[in-house]
C-alpha positions in Angstrom: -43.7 -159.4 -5.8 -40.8 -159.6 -3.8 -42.8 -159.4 -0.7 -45.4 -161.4 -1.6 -42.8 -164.3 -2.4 -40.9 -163.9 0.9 -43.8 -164.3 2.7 -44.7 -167.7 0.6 -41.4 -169.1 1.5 -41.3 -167.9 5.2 -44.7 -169.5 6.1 -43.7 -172.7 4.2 -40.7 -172.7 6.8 -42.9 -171.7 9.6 -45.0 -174.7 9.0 -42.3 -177.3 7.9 -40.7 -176.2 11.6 -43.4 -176.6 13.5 -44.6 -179.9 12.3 -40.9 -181.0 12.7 -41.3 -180.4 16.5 -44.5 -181.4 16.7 -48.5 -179.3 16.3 -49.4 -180.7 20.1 -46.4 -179.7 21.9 -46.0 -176.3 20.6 -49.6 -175.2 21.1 -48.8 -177.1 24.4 -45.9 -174.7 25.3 -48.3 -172.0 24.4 -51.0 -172.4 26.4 -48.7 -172.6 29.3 -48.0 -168.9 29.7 -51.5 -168.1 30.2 -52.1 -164.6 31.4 -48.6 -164.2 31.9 -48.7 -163.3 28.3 -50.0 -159.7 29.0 -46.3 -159.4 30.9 -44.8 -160.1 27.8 -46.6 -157.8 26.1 -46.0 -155.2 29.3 -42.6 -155.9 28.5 -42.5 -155.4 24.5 -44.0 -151.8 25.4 -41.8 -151.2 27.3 -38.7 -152.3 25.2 -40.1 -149.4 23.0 -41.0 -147.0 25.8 -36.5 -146.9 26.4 -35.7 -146.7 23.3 -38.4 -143.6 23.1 -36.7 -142.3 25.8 -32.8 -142.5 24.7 -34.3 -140.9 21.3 -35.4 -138.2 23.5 -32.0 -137.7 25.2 -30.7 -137.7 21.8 -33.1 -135.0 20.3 -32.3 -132.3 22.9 -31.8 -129.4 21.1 -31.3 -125.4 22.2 -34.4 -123.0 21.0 -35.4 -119.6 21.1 -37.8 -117.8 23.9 -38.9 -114.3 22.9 -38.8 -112.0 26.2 -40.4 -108.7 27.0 -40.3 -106.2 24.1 -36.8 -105.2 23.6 -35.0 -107.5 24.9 -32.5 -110.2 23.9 -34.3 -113.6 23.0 -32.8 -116.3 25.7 -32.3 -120.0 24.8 -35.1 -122.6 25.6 -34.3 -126.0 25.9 -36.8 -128.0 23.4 -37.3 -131.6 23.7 -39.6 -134.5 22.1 -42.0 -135.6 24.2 -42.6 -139.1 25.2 -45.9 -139.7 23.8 -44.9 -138.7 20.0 -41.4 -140.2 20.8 -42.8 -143.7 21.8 -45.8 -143.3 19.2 -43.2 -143.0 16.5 -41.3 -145.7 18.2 -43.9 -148.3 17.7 -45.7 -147.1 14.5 -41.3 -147.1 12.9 -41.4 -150.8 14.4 -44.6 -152.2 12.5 -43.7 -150.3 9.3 -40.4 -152.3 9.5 -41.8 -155.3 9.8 -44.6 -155.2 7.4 -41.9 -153.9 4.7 -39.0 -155.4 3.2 -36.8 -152.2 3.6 -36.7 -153.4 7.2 -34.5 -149.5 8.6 -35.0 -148.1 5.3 -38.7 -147.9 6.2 -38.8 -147.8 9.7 -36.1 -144.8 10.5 -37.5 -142.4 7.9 -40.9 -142.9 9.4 -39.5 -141.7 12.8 -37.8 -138.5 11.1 -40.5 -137.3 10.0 -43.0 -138.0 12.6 -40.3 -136.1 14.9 -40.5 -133.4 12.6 -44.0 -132.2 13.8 -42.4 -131.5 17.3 -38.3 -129.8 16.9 -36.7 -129.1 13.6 -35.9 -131.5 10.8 -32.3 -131.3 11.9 -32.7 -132.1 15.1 -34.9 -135.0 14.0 -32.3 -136.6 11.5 -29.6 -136.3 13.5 -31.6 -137.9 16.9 -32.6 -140.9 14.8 -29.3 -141.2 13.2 -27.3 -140.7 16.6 -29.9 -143.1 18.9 -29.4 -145.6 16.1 -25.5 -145.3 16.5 -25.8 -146.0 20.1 -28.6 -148.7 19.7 -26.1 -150.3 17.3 -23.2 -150.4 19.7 -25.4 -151.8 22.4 -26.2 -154.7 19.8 -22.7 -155.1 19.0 -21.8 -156.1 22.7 -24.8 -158.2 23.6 -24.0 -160.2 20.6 -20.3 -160.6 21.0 -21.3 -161.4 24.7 -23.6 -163.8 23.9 -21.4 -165.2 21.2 -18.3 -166.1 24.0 -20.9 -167.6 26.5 -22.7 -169.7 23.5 -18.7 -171.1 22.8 -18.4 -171.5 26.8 -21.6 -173.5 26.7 -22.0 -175.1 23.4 -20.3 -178.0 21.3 -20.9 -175.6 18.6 -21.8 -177.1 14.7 -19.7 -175.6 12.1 -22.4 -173.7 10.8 -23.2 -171.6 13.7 -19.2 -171.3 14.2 -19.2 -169.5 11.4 -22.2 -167.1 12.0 -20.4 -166.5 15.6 -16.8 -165.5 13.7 -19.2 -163.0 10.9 -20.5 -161.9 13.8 -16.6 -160.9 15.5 -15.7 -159.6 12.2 -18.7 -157.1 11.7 -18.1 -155.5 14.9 -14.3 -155.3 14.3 -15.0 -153.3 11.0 -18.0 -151.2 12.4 -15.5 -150.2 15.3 -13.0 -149.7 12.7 -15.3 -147.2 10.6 -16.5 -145.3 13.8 -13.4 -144.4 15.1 -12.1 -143.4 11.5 -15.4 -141.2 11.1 -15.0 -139.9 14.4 -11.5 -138.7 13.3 -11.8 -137.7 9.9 -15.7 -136.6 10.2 -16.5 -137.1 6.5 -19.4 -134.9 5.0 -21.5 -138.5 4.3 -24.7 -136.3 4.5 -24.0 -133.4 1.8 -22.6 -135.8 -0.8 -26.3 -138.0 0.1 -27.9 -134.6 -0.1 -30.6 -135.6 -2.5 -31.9 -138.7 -0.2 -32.0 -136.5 2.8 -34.1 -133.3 0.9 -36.2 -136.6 -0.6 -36.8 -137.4 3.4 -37.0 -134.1 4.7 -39.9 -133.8 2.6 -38.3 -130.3 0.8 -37.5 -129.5 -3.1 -34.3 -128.6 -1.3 -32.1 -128.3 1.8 -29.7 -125.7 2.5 -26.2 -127.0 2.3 -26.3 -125.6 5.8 -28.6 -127.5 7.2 -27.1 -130.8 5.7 -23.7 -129.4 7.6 -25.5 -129.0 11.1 -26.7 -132.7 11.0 -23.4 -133.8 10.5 -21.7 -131.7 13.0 -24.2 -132.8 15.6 -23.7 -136.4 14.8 -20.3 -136.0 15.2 -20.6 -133.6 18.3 -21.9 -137.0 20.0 -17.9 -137.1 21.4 -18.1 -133.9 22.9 -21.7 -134.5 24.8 -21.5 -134.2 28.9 -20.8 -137.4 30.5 -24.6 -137.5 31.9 -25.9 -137.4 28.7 -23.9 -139.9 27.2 -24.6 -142.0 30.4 -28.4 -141.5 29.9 -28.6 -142.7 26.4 -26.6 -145.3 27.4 -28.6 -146.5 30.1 -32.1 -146.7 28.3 -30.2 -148.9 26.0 -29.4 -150.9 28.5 -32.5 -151.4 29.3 -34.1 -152.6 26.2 -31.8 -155.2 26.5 -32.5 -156.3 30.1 -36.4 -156.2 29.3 -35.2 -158.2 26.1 -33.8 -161.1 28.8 -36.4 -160.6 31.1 -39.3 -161.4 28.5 -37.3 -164.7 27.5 -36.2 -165.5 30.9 -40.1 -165.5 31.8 -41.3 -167.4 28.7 -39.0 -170.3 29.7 -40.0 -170.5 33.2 -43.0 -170.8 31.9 -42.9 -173.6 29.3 -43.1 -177.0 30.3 -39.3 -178.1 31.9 -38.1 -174.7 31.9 -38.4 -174.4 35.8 -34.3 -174.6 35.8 -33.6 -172.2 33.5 -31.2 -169.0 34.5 -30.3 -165.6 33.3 -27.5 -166.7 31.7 -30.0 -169.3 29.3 -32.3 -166.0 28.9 -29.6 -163.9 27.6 -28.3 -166.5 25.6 -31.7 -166.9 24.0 -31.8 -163.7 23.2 -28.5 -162.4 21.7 -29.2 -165.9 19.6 -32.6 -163.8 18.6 -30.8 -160.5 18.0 -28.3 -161.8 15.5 -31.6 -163.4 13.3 -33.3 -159.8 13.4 -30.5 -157.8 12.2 -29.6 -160.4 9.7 -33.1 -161.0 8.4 -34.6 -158.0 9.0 -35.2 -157.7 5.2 -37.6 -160.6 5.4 -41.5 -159.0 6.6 -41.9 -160.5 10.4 -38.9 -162.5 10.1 -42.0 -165.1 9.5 -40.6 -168.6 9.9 -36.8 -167.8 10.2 -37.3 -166.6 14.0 -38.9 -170.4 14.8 -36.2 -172.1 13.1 -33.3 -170.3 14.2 -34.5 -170.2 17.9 -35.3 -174.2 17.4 -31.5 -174.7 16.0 -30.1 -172.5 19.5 -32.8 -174.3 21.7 -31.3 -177.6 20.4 -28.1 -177.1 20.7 -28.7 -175.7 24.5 -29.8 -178.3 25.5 -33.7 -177.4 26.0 -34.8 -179.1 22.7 -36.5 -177.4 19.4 -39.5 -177.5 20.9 -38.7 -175.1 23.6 -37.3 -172.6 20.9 -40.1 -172.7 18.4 -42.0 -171.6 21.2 -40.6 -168.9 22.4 -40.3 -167.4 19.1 -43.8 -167.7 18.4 -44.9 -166.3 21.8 -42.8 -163.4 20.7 -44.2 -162.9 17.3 -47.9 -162.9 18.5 -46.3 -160.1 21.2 -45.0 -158.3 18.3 -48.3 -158.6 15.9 -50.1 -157.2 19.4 -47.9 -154.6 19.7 -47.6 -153.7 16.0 -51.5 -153.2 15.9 -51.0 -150.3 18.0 -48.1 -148.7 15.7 -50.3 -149.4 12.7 -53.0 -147.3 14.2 -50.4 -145.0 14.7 -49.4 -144.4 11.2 -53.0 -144.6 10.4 -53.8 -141.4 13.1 -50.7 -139.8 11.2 -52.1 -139.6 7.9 -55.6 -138.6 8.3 
């Protein structure tokens, strides 16, 4: 019911936006890209193919390989490959947007899709620790984009006060990393019933439950190359991110001026509405009217934003097809 009625009042925005900017124009805007539109989509998949690939870095974990008879069984290094890594990626991605729970459906999906390929440990902990990282990587591109929106903008009170709840958010999440980092509370073993209910078990060792948290926490002690790894294939989510919108405004009619520095704006504008609307399925109508509002006050005009948020969500429902065949594949 709750779905059904978010998705009422999200297409009655999507339409009361676009007729606001005007039917003509944005299917105008649309038909500009052309065949460029297959390197957006290049670019979505690919978006997902980093974050498969810091999930990866992050699943690492030591196994066992049995020797000649006799002697001592010497470590293995076990990893999960990029196929069910990225698979999981983009089937987690359409099960978040077709849901409500947003992460609550999408992150349990990956766990136990992982869990075909290195241990259910290893694959709560990955997801968990990749999402920390993912997180942080959020955290500065919005805080970056916020002090170059104040640099650029005469900023309404409204989005003034998005921009401060977005300062105030990362200063508490910091906050509550370093103090877990510190104190390393057992989170996990007082939640143990949610994780046996995801691990897909009656019950879980109080062991088990112990390892997750010590690996999560044993994120401080990684090698520098590691941590530098993950990092990077952050990074680049973000810079494909930027790239994709950088492109779409070239392409649309009057965007031949724009810069990086408009892309990037564009998008950490675009970041903050999908982690604060993620609960809403698609984001359906709240990605055209914020991305309008930002457009606007940039100077490119609503139009321009409307457009490149729909460009985006026919990427995503593209892309999303894939991941539904996914979870289809999965369950047969």
């Amino acid at each position: 019911m709750i779905r059904l009625l978010t998705a009422i009042l999200g297409a009655a925005l999507l339409t009361y936006t676009i007729r606001q900017v005007g039917w003509d124009a944005v299917i105008a805007g649309i038909t500009s890209v052309g065949w460029w539109f297959l390197v957006i989509l290049i670019l979505g998949a690919t978006r997902m193919a980093v974050r498969a690939r810091a999930w990866m870095a992050c699943a690492e974990e030591p196994g066992v390989r049995n020797q000649e008879p006799g002697s001592s069984p010497q470590p293995e290094a076990r990893s999960l490959p990029f196929g069910a890594a990225f698979g999981a990626m983009m089937a987690a991605d359409a099960l978040g947007n077709l849901t409500p729970l947003g992460l609550l459906a999408s992150e349990p999906a990956k766990m136990m899709i992982a869990r075909r390929r290195v241990s259910t440990v290893t694959s709560i902990a990955s997801v968990t620790i990749e999402n920390a990282f993912y997180t942080v990587s959020v955290a500065i591109v919005l805080l970056t984009g916020t002090w170059f929106f104040f640099q650029r903008a005469d900023v309404p009170a409204t989005l003034e006060y998005f921009a401060e709840a977005i300062v105030v958010g990362a200063v508490v999440g910091s906050v509550a990393f370093l103090w877990a980092a510190r104190t390393r509370p057992a989170v996990l073993s007082r939640l143990a019933p949610i994780i046996t209910k995801l691990a897909g078990r009656a019950d879980a060792p109080a062991e088990a439950l112990r390892e997750v948290e010590t690996r999560i926490y044993g994120v401080l002690q990684w090698p520098v190359a590691r941590l530098a790894r993950v990092a990077v294939w952050e990074v680049a989510f973000h810079v494909a991110a930027v790239a994709e919108v950088w492109i779409v405004l070239r392409l649309l009619p009057g965007g031949s001026g724009t810069t990086l520095t408009d892309a990037f704006l564009m998008e950490s504008a675009g970041r903050f509405v999908t982690v604060a609307f993620k609960f809403i399925p698609y984001r359906l109508g709240v990605d055209e009217a914020g991305s309008g509002a930002v457009a606007q006050v940039l100077g490119f005009g609503p139009v321009t934003g409307v457009t490149l948020a729909l460009i985006r969500r026919i990427r995503i429902l593209c892309l999303n097809v894939f991941g539904i065949i996914q979870l289809v594949r999965r369950r047969t």
